[in-house]
C-alpha positions in Angstrom: 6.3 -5.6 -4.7 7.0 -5.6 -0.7 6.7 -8.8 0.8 4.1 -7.2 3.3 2.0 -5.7 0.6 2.3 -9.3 -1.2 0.9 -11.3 1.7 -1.7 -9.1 2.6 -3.1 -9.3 -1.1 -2.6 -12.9 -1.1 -4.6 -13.0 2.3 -7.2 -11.0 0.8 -7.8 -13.2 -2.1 -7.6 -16.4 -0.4 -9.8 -14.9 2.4 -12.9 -14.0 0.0 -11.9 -16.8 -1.8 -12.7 -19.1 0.9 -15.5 -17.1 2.4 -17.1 -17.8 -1.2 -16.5 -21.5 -1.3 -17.8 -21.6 2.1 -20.5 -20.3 1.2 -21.9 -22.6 -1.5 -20.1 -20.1 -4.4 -19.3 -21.8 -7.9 -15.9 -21.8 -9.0 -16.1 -19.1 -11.6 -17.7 -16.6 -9.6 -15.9 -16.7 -6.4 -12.8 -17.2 -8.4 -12.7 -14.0 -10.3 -14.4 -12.4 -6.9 -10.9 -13.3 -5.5 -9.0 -11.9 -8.0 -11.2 -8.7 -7.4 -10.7 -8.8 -4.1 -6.9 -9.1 -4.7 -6.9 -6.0 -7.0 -8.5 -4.1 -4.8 -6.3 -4.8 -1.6 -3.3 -3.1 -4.1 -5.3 -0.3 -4.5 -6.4 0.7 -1.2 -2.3 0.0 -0.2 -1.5 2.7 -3.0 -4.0 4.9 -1.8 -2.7 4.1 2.0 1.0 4.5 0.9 -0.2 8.1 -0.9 -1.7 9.7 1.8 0.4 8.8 4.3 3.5 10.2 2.0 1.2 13.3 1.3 1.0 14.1 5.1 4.6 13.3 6.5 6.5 14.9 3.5 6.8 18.6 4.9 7.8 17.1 8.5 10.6 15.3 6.4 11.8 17.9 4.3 12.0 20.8 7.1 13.9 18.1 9.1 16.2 17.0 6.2 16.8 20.9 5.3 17.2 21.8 9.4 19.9 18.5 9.2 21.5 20.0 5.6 21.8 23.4 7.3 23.3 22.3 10.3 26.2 20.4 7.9 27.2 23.2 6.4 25.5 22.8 3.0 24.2 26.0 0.9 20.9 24.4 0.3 20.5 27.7 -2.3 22.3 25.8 -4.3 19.9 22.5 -4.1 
């Protein structure tokens, strides 16, 4: 796991996690509401990570192939 992606799941849970207890929450339902919330963060950062891969990958292929081409490679071959 990045470290990024690790603190901003940790700060998620810890964030609804407090916003919970703040608000008068039990322990074991804000509790597993964190956890929730901690789950969640991972998704939406694979989700993130997968769209923005989906829409840069034809810059970076035509770039690496241009770059290939220009090395001399026979990118037939590839």
């Amino acid at each position: 796991m990045h470290p990024v992606e690790l603190l901003t799941v940790v700060a998620a849970a810890v964030g609804v996690g407090w916003l919970l207890h703040q608000l008068a929450w039990p322990l074991y339902a804000w509790l597993p509401a964190a956890l929730l919330a901690a789950v969640g963060m991972m998704t939406l950062w694979v989700v993130v990570w997968f769209v923005a891969r989906k829409i840069s990958y034809p810059y970076l292929a035509r770039k690496r192939r241009r770059e290939l081409r220009e090395s001399g490679v026979d990118i037939t071959e590839l």
